[in-house]
C-alpha positions, 0 to 999 in steps of 0.5 A, a space after each residue: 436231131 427232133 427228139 420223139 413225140 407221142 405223136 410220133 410214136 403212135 404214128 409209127 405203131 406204138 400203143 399207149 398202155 394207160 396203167 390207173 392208180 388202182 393198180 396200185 400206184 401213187 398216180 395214173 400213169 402211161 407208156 408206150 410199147 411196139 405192137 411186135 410182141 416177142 416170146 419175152 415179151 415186148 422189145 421195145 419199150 418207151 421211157 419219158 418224163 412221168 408228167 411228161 411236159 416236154 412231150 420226149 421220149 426215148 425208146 429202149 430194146 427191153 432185151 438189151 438192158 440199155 445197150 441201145 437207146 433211141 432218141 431221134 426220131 429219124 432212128 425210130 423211123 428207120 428201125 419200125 421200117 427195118 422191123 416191118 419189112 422183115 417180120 415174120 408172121 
């Protein structure tokens, strides 16, 4: 099983939202979403250490409230291809 990267992601379509301690927060930070963007919002959602050493994210479906949790990235790959394949513009 290879655990999912950064680079993973962002080769799959994901975006980087960096968010600075401006905003109110102890500290920069960043996560990644899928460029799809439902009328709730955006469904998927990435999670990962908050320094991140290890470079491994898993990817949750925001609507499902961690019913799914994605942590390979073959996964990853089929689920982005079964997305793009159906979405409707």
């Amino acid at each position: 099983m290879k655990k999912i990267t950064a680079a993973d992601l962002l080769r799959l379509d994901f975006e980087q939202v960096d968010v600075p301690k401006e905003e109110g927060y102890e500290e920069d930070f960043f996560y990644f979403v899928f460029k799809l963007k439902s009328k709730y919002g955006y469904p998927l959602l990435i999670t990962g250490d908050d320094d991140n050493e290890k470079d491994s994210y898993s990817v949750e479906i925001n609507e499902l409230e961690d019913a799914i949790i994605i942590k390979n990235v073959a996964d990853l790959e089929a689920l982005v291809d079964i997305i793009k394949r159906n979405i409707t513009k």
